[in-house]
N, C-alpha and C positions, 0 to 999 in steps of 0.2 A: 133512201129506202122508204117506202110506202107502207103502212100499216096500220092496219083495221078489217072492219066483218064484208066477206063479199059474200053474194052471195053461191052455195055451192058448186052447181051449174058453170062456174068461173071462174073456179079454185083452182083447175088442172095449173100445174106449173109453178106452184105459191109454195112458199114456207109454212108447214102448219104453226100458231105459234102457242097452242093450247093443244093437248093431249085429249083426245076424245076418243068414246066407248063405241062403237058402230061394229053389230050384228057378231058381238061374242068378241070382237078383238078390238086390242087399243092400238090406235093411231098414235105413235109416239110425236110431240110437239117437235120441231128442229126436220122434219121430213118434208122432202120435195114430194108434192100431192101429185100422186099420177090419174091417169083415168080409172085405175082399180079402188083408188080411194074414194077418189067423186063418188063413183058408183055406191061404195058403203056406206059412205055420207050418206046419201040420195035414201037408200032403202031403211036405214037408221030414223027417215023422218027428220033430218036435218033441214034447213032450209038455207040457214048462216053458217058463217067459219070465221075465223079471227084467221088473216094469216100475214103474211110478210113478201113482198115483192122488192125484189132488188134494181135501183135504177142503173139507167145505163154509168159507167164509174165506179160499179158500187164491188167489194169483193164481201164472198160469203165468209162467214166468220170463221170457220173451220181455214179455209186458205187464208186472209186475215192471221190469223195467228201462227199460222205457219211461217207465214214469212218473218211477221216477228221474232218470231225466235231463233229463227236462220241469220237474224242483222245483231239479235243481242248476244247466242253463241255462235260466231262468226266458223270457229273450229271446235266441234264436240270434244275429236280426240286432244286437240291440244289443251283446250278449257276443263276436259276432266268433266266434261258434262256430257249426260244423256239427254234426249229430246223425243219425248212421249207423242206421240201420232194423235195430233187436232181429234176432240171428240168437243162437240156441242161447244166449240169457240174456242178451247183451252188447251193449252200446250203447256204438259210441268217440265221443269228443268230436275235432271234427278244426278247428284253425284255419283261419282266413277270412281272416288276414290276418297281414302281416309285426307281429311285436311280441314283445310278453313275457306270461306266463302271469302274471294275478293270483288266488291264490287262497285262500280263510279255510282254512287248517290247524286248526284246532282243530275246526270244521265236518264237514271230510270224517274226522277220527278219529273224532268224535262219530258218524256214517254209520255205520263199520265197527265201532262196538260193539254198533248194534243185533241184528245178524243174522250170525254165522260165514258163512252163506250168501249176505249180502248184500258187495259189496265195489264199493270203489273206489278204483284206481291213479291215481296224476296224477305226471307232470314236476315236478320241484323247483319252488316258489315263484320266479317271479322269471325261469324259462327263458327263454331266446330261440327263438322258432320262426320257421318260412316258411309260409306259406299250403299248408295239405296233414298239418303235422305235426300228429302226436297228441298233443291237451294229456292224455286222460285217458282210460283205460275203465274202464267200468260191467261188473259182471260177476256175475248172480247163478249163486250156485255148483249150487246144488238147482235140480229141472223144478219145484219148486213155493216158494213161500213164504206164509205168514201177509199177506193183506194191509191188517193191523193192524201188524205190521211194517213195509212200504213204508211206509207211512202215517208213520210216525216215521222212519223214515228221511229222509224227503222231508223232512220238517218241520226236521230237525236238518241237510240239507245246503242248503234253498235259497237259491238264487242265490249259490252260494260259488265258482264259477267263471267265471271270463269271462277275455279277451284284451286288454290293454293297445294302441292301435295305434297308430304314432308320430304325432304331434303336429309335425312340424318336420317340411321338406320338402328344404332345404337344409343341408350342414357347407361350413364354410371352414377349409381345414390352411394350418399355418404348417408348415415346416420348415425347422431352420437348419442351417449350413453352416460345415464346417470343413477347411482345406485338407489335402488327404491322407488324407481321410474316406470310406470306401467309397461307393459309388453312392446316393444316394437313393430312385431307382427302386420296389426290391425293397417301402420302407419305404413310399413313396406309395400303391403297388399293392395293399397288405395293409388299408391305413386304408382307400382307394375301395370295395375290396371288402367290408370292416364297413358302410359308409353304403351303397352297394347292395341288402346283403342286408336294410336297415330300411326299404327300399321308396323310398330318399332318395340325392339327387342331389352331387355338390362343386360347390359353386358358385365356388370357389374354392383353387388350391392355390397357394403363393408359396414359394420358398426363398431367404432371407435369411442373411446374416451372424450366424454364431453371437457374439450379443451383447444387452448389455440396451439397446440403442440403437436396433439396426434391428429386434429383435423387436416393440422397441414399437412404432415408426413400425408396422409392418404390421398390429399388433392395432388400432389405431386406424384402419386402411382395409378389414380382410379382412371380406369379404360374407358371409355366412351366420347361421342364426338359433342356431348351435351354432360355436364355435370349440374348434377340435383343434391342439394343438403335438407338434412331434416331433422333438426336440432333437438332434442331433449329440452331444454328451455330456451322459453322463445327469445329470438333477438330481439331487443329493445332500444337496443344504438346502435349506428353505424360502426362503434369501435368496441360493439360486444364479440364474441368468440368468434364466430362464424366468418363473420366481415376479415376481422383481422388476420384468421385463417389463410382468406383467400390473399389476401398482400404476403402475408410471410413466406406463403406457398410461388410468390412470384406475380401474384396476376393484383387483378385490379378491383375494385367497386364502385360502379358507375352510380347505382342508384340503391338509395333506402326509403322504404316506405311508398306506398300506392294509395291510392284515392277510391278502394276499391272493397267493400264489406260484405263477407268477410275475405282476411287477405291481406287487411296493412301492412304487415309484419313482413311482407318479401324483399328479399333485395337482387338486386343485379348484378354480373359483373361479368369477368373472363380470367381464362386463364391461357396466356398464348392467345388463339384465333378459337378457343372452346368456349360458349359463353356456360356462365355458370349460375346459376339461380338457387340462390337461398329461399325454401321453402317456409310459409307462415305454417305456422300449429296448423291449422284449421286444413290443412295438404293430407291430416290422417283423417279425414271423413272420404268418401267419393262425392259429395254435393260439391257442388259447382262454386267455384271460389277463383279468386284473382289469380293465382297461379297458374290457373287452366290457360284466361287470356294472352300470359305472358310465353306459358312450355309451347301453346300452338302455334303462335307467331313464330316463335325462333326455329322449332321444330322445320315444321315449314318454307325458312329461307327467310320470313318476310325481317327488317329491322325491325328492333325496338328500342327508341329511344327514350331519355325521362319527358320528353313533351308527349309523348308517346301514350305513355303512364299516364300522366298528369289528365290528360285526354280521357282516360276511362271512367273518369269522376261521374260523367253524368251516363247512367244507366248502371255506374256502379253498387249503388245499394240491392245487394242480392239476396234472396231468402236465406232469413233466421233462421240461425242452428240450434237446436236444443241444448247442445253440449255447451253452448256460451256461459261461462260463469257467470257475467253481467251483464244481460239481456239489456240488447240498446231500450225497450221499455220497461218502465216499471211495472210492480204485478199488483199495483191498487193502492 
């Protein structure tokens, strides 16, 4: 691609690459300059133009991104993604559907080494979206590029994006109950509102006696294809109430404790082929906490395993809750 001032007179057929004022109307930058333009140029007193010509090999950025996006969502309807119509080089990727973004990172680095020119954004690995959000845009930076470049580009991102979309239609919450224990309310209302936003129903909530007796009685009745617990006081050990619960109830505890603030406090497990997640304190706010990370993945279909876990350490430090009793800083 070639770019710099020709002048006017010379312009017909160029890229404008600067938005100019000529005789009451603006030339929007990114337009193919026809003879109507010249002409405005011309009567405006112009003499120069900054524009952009495309060599032979070259594709306009508007197709440039199209194709892009066509190699990295291979299948919209299958991937759960929509593909916004190339405006000024940029093609977004926009969810179809309540889930979690899956995406090969090494792929779309792979992408942006081809081409300074060439670029793509995306959402962390793993996001939770709503039908509507942006997993990602496309965005070539130059009106032209090499389309021996696209070419490799496509090749080095396809099919590295798609939408995870939950797999389960119903949760059952346990929560226990301790006398002189603030409302449950607030906590029930915060968990409904996570399984809502996954496109998924409670098919069940119970409040039991905070105990490893009636926790269990109720893991062995509560309906749903995902069980949620949300304790009265927080588990502290693997062989506090909750935990032990779920064994007495039959099932298992794979995992205590995440690397993940705020959120330590969750654990993992199942019962039968239900997985079951013991919820930390911090499950009665709706701010974003480690539990989100773990209800989306499984929601969804995706494993999760404790290496899995372990994994979330780094980008795990999430914003400070006020309600924290002991503020990771101190106050002076």
């Amino acid at each position: 691609m070639k770019f710099g001032p020709v002048p006017v007179g010379a312009a017909e057929g160029a890229i404008l690459a600067h938005s100019v004022q000529a005789e009451g109307a603006r030339i929007r930058k990114g337009v193919v300059l026809t003879g109507k333009h010249v002409a405005q140029l011309l009567a405006a007193g112009l003499n120069d133009v900054v524009v952009a010509r495309l060599d032979p090999g070259d594709l306009h950025e508007d197709e440039a991104a199209r194709r892009l996006a066509a190699a990295i969502v291979l299948d919209p309807a299958v991937a759960r993604i929509r593909l916004t119509e190339p405006f000024t080089g940029r093609v977004n990727l926009i969810a179809d559907t309540p889930g979690i973004v899956v995406l090969d990172a090494a792929a779309i680095q792979a992408v942006n080494a081809v081409d300074p020119m060439i670029t793509v954004a995306t959402v962390p690995p793993f996001q939770q979206l709503s039908p509507g959000g942006m997993v990602a845009t496309i965005k070539i930076i130059s009106y032209g590029v090499a389309a021996a470049d696209v070419a490799r580009a496509c090749d080095a991102g396809r099919g590295a994006i798609r939408m995870a979309a939950p797999v389960m239609a119903r949760a059952g919450l346990i929560v226990t109950d301790v006398p002189g224990a603030p409302d449950s309310g607030k906590g029930i209302r915060a968990v409904a509102d996570r399984i809502a936003a996954l496109g998924m129903e409670m098919a069940e909530t119970r409040i039991v006696p905070h105990g490893t007796g009636p926790l269990a009685q109720a893991l062995s009745e509560i309906a749903g294809e995902v069980v949620l617990i949300l304790t009265a006081s927080a588990t502290s050990d693997c062989a506090d109430v909750a935990p032990e619960a779920v064994r007495q109830a039959g099932g298992r505890v794979d995992r205590f404790g995440m690397p993940v603030d705020p959120g330590n406090l969750l654990f993992l497990g199942a019962l039968g082929s239900r997985p079951v997640i013991g919820l930390p304190g911090c499950a009665r706010s709706p701010a974003l906490n480690g539990a989100d990370w773990v209800l989306s993945r499984i929601v969804c279909g995706l494993p999760v395993t404790g290496a899995d876990i372990a994994g979330m350490g780094v980008g795990g430090l999430l914003k400070e809750i006020p309600t924290r009793p002991q503020p990771r800083a101190g106050r002076g």
